[in-house]
N, CA, C and O of each residue as an XYZ file, in Angstrom:
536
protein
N     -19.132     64.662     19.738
C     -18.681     66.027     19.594
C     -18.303     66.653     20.928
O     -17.300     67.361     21.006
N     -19.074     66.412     21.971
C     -19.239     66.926     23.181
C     -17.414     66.578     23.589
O     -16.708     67.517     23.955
N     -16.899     65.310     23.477
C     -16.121     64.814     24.193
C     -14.300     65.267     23.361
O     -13.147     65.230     23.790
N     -14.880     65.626     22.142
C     -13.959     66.270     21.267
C     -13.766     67.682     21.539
O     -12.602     68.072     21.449
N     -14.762     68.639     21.889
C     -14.610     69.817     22.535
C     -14.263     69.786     23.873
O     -13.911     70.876     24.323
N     -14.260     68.857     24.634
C     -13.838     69.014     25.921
C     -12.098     68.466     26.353
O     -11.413     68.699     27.349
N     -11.761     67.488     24.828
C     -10.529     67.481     24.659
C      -9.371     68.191     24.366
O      -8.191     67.941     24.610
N     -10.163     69.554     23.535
C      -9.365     70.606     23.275
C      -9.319     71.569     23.998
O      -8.254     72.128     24.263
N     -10.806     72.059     24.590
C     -10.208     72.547     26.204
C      -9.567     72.146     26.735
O      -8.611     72.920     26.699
N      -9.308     71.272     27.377
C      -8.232     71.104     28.279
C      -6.824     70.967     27.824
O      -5.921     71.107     28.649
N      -6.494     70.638     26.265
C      -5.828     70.978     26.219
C      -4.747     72.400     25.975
O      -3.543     72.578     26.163
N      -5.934     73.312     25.434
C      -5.680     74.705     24.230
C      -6.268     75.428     26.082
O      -5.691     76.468     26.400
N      -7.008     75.029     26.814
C      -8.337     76.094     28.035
C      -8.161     75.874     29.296
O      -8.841     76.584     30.036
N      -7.346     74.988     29.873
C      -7.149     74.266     30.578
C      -7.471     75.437     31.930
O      -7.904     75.021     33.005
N      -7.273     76.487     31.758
C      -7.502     77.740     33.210
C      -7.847     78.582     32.444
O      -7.191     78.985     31.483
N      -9.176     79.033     32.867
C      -9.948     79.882     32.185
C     -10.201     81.123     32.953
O     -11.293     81.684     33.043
N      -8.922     81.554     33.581
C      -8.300     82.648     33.615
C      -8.059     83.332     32.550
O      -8.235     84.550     32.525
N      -7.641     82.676     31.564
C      -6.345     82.931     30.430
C      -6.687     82.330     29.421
O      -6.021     82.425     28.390
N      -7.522     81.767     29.476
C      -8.569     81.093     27.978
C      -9.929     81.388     27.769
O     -10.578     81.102     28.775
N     -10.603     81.842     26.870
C     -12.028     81.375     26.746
C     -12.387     80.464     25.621
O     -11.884     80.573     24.503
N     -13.121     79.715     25.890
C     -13.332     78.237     25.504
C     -14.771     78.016     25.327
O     -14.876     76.791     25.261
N     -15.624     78.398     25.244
C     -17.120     78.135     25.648
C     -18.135     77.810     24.818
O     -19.194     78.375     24.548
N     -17.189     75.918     24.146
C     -18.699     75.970     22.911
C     -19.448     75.141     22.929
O     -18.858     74.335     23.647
N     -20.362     74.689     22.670
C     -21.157     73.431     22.916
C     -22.415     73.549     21.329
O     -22.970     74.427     20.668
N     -22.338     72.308     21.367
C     -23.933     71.556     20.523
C     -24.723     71.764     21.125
O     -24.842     71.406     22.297
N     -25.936     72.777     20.117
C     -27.335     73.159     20.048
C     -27.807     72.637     18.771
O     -27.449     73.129     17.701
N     -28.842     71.355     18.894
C     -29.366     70.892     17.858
C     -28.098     70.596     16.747
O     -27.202     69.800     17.026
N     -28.154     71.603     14.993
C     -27.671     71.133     14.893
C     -26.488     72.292     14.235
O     -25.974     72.323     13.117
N     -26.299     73.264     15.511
C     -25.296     74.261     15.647
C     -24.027     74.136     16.333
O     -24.049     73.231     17.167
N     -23.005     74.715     16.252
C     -22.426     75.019     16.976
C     -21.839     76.072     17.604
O     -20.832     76.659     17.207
N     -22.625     76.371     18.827
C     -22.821     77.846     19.510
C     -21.195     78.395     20.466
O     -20.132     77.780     20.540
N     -21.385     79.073     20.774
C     -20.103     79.712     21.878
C     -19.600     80.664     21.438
O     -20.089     81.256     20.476
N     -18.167     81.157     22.216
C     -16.975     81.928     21.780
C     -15.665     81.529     22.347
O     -15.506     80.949     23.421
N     -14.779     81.884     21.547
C     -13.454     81.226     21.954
C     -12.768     82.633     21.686
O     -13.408     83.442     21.014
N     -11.343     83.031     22.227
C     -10.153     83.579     21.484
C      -8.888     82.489     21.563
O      -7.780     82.659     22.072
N      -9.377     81.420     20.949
C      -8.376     80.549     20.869
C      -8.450     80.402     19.512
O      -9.117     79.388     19.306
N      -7.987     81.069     18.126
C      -7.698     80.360     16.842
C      -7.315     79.016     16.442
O      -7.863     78.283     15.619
N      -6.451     78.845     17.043
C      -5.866     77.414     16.845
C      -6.690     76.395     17.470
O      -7.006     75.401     16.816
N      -7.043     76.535     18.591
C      -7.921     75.470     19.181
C      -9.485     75.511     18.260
O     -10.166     74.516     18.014
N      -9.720     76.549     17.965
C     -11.016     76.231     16.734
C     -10.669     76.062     15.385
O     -11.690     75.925     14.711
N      -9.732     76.021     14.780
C      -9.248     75.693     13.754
C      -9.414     74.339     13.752
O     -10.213     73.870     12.941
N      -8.493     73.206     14.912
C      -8.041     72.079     14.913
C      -9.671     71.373     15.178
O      -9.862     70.172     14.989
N     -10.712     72.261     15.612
C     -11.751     71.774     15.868
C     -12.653     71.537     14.240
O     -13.139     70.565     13.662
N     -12.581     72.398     14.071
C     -12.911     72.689     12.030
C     -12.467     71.770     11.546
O     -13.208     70.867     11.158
N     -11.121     71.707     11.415
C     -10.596     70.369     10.644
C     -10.983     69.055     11.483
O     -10.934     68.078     10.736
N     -11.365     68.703     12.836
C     -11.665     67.738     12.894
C     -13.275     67.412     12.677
O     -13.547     66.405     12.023
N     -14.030     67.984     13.045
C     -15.338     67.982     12.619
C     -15.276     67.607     10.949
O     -16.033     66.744     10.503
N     -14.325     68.318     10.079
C     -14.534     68.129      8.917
C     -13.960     66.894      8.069
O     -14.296     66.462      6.966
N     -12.795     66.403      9.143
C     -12.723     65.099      8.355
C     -13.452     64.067      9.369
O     -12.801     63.168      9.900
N     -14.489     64.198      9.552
C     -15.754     63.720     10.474
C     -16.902     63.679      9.394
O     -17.785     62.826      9.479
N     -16.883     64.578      8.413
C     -17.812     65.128      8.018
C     -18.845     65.118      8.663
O     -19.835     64.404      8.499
N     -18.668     65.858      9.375
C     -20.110     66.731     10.378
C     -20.402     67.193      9.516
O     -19.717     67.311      8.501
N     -22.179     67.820      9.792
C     -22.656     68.942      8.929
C     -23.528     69.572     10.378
O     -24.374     69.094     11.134
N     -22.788     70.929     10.276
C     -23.485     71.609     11.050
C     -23.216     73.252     11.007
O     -22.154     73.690     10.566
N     -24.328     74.165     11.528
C     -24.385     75.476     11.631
C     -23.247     76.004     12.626
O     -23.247     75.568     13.777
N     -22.219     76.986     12.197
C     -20.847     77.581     12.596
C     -21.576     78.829     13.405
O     -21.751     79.834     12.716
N     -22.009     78.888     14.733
C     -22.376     79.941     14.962
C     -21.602     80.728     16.160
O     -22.119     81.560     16.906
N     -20.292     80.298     16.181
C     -19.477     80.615     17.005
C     -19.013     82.281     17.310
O     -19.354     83.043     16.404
N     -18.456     82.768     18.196
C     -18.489     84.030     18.055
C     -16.477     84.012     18.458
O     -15.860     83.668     19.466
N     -16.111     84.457     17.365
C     -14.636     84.475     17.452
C     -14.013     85.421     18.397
O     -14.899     86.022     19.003
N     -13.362     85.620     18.594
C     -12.336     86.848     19.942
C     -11.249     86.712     19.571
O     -10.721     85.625     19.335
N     -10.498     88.312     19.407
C     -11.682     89.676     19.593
C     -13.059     89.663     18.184
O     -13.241     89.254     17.037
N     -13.748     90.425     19.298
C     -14.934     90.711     18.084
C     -14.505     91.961     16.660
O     -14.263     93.166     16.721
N     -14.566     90.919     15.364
C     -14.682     92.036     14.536
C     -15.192     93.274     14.163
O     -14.903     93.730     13.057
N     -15.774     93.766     14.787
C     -16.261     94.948     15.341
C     -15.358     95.804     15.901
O     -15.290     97.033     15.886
N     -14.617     94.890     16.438
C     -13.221     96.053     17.224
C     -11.897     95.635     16.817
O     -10.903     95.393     17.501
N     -12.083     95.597     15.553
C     -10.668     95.129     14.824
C      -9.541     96.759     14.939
O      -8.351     96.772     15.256
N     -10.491     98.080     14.533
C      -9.759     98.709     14.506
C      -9.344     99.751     16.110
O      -8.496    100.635     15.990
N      -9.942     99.547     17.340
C      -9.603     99.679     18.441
C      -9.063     98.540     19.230
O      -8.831     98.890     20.387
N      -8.805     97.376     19.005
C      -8.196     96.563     20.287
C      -7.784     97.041     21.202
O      -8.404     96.793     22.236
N      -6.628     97.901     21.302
C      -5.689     98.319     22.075
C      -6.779     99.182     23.088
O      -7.588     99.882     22.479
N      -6.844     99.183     24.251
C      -7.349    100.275     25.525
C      -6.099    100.113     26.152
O      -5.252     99.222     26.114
N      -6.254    101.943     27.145
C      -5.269    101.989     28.250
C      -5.755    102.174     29.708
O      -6.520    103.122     29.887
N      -5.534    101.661     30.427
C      -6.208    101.853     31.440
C      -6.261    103.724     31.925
O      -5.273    104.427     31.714
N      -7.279    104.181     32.434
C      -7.599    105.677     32.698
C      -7.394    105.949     33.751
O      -7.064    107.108     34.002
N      -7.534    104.755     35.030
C      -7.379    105.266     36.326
C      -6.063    104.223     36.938
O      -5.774    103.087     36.565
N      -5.350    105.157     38.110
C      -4.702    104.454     38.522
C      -3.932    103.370     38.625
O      -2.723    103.145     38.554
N      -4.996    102.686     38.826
C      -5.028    101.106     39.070
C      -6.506    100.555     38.697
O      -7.569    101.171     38.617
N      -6.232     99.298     38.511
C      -8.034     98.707     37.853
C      -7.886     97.375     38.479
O      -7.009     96.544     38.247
N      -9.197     97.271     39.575
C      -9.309     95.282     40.219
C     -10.634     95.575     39.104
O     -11.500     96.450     39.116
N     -10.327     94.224     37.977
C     -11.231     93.958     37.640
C     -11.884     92.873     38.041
O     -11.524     92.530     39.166
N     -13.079     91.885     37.351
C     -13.794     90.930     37.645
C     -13.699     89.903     36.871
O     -12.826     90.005     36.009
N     -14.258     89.014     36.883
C     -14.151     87.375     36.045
C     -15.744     87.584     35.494
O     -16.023     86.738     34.646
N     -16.541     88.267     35.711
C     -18.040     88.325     35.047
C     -18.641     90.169     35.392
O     -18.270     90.983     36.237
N     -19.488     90.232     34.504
C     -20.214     92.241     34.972
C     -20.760     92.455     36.378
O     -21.586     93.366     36.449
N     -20.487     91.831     37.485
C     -21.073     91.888     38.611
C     -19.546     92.482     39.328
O     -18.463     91.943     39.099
N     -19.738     93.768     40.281
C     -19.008     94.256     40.866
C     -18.827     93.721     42.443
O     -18.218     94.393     43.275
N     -19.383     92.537     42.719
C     -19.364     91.580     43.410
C     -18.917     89.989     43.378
O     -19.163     88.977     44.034
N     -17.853     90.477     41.859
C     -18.067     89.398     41.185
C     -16.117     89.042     42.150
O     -15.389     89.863     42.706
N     -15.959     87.853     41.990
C     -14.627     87.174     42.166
C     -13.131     88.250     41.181
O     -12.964     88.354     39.966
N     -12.492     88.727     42.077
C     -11.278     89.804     41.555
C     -10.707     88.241     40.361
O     -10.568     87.067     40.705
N     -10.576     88.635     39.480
C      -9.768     88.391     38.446
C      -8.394     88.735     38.035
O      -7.648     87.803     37.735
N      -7.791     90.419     37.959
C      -6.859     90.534     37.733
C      -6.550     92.283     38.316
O      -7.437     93.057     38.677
N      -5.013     92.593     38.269
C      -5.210     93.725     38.776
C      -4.424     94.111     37.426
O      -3.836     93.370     36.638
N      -4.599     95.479     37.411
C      -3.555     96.007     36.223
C      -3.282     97.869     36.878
O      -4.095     98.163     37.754
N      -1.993     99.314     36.413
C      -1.983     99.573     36.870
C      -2.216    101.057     34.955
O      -2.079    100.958     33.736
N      -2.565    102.031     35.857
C      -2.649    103.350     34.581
C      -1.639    102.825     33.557
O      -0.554    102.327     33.859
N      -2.197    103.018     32.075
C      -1.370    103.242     31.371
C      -1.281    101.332     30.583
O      -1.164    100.928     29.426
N      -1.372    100.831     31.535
C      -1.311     99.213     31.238
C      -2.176     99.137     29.575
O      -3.225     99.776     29.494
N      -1.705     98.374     28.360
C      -2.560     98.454     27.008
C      -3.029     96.888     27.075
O      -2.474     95.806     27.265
N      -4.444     97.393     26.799
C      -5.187     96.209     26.837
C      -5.937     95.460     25.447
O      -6.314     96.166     24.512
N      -6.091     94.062     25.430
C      -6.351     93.555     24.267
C      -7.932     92.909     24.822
O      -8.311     91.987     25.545
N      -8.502     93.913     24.070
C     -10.463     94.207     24.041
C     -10.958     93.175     23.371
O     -10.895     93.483     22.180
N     -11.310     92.365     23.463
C     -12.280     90.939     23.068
C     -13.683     90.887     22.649
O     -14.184     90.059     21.888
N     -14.203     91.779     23.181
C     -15.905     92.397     23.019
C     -15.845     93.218     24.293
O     -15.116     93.344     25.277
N     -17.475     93.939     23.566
C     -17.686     95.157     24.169
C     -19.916     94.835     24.483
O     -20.775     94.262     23.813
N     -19.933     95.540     25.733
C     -21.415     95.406     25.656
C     -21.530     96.848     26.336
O     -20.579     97.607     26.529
N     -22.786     97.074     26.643
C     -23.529     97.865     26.677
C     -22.928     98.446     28.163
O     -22.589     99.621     28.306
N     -22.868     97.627     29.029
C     -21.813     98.094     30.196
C     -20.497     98.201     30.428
O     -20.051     99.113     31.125
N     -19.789     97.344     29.908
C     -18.190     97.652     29.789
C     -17.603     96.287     28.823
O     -18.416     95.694     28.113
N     -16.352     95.910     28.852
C     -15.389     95.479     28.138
C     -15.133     94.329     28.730
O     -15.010     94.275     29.953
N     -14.965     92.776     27.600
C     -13.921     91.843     28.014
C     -12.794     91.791     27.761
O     -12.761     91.607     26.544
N     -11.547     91.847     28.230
C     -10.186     92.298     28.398
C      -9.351     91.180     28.182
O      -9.848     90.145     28.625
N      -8.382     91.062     27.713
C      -6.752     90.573     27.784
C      -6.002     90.889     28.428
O      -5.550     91.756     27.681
N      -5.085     90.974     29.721
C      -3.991     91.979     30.068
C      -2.720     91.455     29.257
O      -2.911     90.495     28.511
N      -1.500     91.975     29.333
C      -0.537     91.430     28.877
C      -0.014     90.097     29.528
O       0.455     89.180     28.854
N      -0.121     90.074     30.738
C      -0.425     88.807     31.514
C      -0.863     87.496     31.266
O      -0.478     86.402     31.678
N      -1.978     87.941     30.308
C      -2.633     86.799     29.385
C      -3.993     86.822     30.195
O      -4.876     86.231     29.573
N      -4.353     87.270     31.245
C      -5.660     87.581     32.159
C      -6.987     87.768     31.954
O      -7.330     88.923     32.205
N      -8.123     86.837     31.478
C      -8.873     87.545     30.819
C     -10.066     88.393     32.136
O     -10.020     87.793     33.209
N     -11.070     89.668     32.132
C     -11.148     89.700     32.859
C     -12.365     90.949     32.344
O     -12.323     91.194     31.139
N     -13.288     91.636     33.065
C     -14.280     92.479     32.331
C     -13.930     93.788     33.412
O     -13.502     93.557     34.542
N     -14.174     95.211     32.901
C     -14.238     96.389     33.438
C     -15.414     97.467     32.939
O     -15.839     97.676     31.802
N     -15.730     97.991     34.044
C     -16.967     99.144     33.238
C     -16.318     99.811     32.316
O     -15.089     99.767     32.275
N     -17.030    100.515     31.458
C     -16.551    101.763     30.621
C     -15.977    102.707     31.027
O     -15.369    103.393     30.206
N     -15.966    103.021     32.213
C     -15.331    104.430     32.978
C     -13.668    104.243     33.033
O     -12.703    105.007     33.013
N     -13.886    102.742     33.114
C     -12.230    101.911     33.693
C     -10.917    102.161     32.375
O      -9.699    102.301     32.484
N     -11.694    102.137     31.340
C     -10.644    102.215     30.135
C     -10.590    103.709     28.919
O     -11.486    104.438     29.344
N     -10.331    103.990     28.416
C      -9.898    104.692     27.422
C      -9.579    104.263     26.143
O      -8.470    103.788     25.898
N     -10.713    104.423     25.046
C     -10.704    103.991     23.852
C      -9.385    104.114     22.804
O      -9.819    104.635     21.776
N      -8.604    103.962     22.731
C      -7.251    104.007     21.364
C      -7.651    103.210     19.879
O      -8.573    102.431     19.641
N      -6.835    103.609     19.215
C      -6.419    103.015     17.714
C      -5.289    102.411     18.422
O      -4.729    102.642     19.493
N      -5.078    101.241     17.117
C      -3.980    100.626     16.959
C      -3.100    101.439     15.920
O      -3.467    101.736     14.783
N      -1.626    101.813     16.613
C      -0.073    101.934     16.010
C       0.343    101.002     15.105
O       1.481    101.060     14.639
């Protein structure tokens, strides 16, 4: 399994800038999150004509939870965000006011992001401005 998930990363994840990919075997689960559909799809169908039997405990992106906000705009200026919640963390991406962003999950401190860029990248709460989708 291990070597079947690491085949489709690289092919579907290959820079994880611009992919998240992150699943692995626990016992007899299968844990992570992806916003790659297709790359967990092709994983489903292969596990299944495998007939694996195992627990789907994957966490899809974006989170259904924020089906009906995806869209944020940036509030200030300009935004250097990060690659992880540490404001010490490695710059990831820049984006500038106004830029609409595709929200992946949300925690208790701020947001994992999409830019149009394809960038994935996290910002505090102060950084964005909640919208509906048009």
């Amino acid at each position: 399994m291990i070597k079947l998930i690491e085949e489709l990363k690289a092919n579907y994840a290959p820079d994880k800038r611009v992919a998240l990919w992150s699943l692995n075997f626990e016992n007899d689960s299968l844990k992570g999150e992806t916003n790659l559909p297709e790359a967990y799809q092709e994983l489903m169908a292969e596990l299944e004509k495998r007939e694996i039997i195992f627990i789907d405990a994957v966490k899809k992106l974006p989170d259904s939870a924020l089906a009906s906000r995806l869209k944020r705009l940036l509030r200030s200026p300009w935004l250097i965000s990060e690659v992880n919640q540490r404001h010490s963390a490695e710059l990831a991406t820049q984006a500038l006011m106004g830029t609409p962003l595709n929200v992946l999950k949300e925690d208790d401190a701020g947001f994992w992001f999409q830019t149009p860029d394809q960038y994935l990248a996290w910002v505090d709460r102060a950084g964005i401005q909640l919208m509906t989708r048009r």
